[in-house]
N, C-alpha and C positions, 0 to 999 in steps of 0.2 A: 660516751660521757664527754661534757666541755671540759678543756680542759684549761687549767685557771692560769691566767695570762699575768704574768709579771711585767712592771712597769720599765720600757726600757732604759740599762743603765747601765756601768763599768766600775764596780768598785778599783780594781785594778787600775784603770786610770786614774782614778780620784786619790787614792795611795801613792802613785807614782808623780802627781802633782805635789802634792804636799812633801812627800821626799824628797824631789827635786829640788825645794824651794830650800829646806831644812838643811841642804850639805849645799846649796850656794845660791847665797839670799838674792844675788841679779836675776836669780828666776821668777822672782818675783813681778820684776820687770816686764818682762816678756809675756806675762799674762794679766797684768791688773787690768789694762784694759779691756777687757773684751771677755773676762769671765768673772765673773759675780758669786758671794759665797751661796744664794736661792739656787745656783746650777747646781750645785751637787743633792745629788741622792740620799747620799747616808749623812744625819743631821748630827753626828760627831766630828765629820769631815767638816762637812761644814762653818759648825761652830771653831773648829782648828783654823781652818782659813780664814772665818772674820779674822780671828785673832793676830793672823798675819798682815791682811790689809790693815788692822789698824795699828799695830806697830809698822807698815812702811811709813804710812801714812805721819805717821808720828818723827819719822828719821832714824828709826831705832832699829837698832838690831833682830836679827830672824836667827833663834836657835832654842833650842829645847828648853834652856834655861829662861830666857825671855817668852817662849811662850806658854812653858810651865808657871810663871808666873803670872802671865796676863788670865790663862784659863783658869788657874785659885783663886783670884779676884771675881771672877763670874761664877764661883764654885759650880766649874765646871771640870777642875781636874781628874778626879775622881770617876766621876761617868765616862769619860773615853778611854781611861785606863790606865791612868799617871804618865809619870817621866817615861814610864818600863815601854810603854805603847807608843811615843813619840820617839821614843829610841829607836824603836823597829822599825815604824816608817822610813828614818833616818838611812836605816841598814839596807832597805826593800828597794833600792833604786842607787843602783852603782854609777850613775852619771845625769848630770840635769840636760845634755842637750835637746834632750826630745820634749821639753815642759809644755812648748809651746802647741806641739802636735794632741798631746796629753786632752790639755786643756779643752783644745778645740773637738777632741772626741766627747767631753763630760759637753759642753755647752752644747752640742748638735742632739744629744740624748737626752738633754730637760728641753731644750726644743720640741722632740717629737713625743713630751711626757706634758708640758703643757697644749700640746696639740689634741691628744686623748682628754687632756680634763676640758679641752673648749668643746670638743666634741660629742662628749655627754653630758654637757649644760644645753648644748642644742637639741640635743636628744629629747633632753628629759621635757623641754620647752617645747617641741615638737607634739608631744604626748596631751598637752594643755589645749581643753577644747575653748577655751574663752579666748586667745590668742590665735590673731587673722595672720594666715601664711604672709602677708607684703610684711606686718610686724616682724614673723619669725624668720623671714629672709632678710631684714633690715637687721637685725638681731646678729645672725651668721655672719654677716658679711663682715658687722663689727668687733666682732671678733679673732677672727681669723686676719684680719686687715691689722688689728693693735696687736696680735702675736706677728706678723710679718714683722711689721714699720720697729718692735722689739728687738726683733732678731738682726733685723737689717744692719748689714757690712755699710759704716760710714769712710770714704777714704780720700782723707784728705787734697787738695789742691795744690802743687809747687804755686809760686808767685810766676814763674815765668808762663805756663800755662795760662795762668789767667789775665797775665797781660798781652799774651797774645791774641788771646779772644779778645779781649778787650780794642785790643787797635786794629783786629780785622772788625771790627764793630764798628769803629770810630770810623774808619776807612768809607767802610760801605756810606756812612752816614754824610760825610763829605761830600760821598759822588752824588748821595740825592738830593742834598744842600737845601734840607726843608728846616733844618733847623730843629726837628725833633728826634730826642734818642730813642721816646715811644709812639708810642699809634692813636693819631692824633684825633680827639674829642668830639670836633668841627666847631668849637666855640675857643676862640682867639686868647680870648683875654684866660682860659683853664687852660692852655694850653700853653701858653706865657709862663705860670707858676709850674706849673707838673713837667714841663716839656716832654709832653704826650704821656699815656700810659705806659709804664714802664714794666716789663715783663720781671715774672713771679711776684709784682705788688699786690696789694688788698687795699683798694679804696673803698670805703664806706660814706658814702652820701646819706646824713643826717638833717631832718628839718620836722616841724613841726606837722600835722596832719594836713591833708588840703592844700598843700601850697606850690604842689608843681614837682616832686620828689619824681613819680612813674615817667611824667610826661620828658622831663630834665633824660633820665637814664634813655629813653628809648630814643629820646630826639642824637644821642650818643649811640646808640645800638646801628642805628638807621644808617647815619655817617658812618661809621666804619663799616660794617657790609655795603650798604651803595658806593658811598664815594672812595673810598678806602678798599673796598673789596677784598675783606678779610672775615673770616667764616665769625657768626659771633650769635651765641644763647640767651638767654633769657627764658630764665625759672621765675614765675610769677606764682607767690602763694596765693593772691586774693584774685587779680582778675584773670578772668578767663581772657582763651587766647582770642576770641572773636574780637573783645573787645580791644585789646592791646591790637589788633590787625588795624580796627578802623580809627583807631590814634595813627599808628603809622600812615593810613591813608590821607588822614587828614592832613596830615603835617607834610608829606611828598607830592599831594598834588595840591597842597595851599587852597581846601577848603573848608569852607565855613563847617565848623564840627557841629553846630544848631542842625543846621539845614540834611547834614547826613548823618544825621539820628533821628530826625522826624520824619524823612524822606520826601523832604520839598528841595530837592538838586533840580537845576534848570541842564540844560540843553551842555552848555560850554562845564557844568559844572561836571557833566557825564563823560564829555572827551578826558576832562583833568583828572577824571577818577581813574578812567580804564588805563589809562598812560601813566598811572600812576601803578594800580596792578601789574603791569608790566613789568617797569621797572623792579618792584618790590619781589617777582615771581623770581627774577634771572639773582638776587640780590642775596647771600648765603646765609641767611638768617635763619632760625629756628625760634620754638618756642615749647617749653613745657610747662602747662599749669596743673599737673599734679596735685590734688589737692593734697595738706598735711606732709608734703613733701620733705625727708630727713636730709641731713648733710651728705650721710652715704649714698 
C-alpha cells in the first residue's frame, strides 16, 4: 500500500519562532526579513506572526498582551487557544538565540512545499492532450524559475566594493580612451547621448511601422560583432533568419538590396558579396527566429 505523504514541515520550529520572539521582541529583528507569515505551515502560527509583523511594523511592543489584543481584534483569539496557548509558546523555548536558525529551517520547508504544489500543476498540465510539450515546457520552466528568483538570497553591496569595481571600470576605460563606458552602436551621434550601451540596460527602440526599426537594430547588431567583435543575438519574431542574413549582406558589402533580391548582381557586385560572407562568417553573431517565441 502507498503510503500517504505528509507535506514537509516543523511545527517545533514554528513554536520556537514564535517563543523566541515572545520572551525578547529583537527576535523579531533577526527574522522579519527573509521569513514571511505564508512560510509557516500551521495557519494559527501563522496568523500569530502576522500579528507580530504588524505590531513591529507599527513600533509596538511584542508580548502576549499586545498580541492577545491584536488577535481579538481579528477574532481570532479564541481559534488558537487564548492567552493560556500564547503563554506556553512563551514557556516552550528557554532562550531566543537560535530564532534566526529557527526561521531559516520553516522558510527552506515551504520552499520544498511550494516545490511539490509547482510540481503537480505541471503534472496535472502534463496529462492535457490539447496542450503542445514547447507550451508545457515553457510552463515548467516558469515556474520553477518565479519559485527560484522567490527564494533567492539577496545580499547586499558595501559602498567600498562597489566603488572599487567601479574605478577598476573607470581605469580600464582610460587606458582605451574611446570615450565610451558601453559597447558602442557604430552611429556617432547615439552613441554621444547613451555613451555606448551600457551593461544590465533595456533599451527599447520604438517607431512607427515601416520606418527602418529591423534595419536600425541589425545595422547595431553587425557593428558590434564585426567591428567591436563582441558575441551578440538576435531573436526575431517575424522575419525569418534568411532574411535578416541578406539585410546584413546588404549593408557589409554596400549592395544594392533591389538587385539581390531579384538576382540581377553584376560581376563586382559578386566579389562584394562573397567578402562580405566572409566577413560576416568569422563575425559572433547568431540568430533565432523561433516563431511565437516566449520571454523564457
Amino acid at each position: 500500500m502507498d503510503t500517504l505523504k505528509i507535506p514537509p514541515s516543523s511545527e517545533q520550529a514554528e513554536i520556537s519562532v514564535l517563543g523566541s520572539i515572545l520572551i525578547d521582541n529583537d527576535g523579531i529583528v533577526e527574522v522579519s526579513d527573509f521569513l514571511k507569515p505564508e512560510h509557516f505551515h500551521n495557519e494559527n502560527y501563522e496568523q500569530i506572526y502576522r500579528s507580530m509583523i504588524d505590531l513591529y511594523e507599527k513600533r509596538e511592543p511584542i508580548d502576549i498582551v499586545t498580541i492577545s489584543e491584536r488577535l481579538k481584534e481579528l477574532k481570532l483569539l479564541k481559534r488558537i487557544g487564548g492567552k493560556t496557548f500564547l503563554a506556553r509558546l512563551a514557556n516552550e523555548v528557554p532562550t531566543s538565540a537560535n530564532v534566526e536558525s529557527y526561521g531559516r529551517i520553516i522558510k527552506s520547508l515551504s520552499a520544498k512545499r511550494e516545490l511539490i504544489s509547482a510540481a503537480a500543476r505541471i503534472s496535472e498540465r502534463a496529462f492535457d492532450d490539447g496542450l503542445q510539450s514547447e507550451e508545457l515546457l515553457d510552463y515548467a520552466e516558469q515556474e520553477i524559475y518565479s519559485l527560484s528568483q522567490k527564494h533567492l538570497k539577496s545580499v547586499p553591496s558595501s559602498l567600498r566594493e562597489v566603488l572599487t569595481a567601479s574605478f577598476d571600470r573607470l581605469d580600464e576605460l582610460q587606458k582605451l580612451g574611446s570615450g565610451l563606458r558601453g559597447i558602442a552602436t557604430g552611429f556617432k551621434s547615439l552613441d554621444g547621448m547613451l555613451a555606448g550601451m551600457q551593461d544590465s540596460n533595456l533599451i527599447i527602440l520604438a517607431a512607427r511601422p515601416g520606418v527602418g526599426k529591423t534595419a536600425f537594430v541589425l545595422n547595431i547588431a553587425r557593428h558590434v560583432a564585426v567591428e567591436e567583435k563582441k558575441p551578440v543575438c538576435i531573436f526575431s519574431l517575424e522575419m525569418s533568419k534568411e532574411e535578416l542574413v541578406d539585410r546584413l549582406l546588404v549593408r557589409q558589402g554596400l549592395i544594392d538590396a533591389w538587385k539581390l533580391k531579384t538576382g540581377q548582381l553584376s560581376e563586382d557586385d559578386f566579389a562584394s558579396l562573397s567578402e562580405a560572407m566572409g566577413v560576416l562568417a568569422e563575425a559572433p553573431l547568431y540568430i533565432d527566429d523561433t516563431p511565437g517565441l516566449t520571454v523564457t
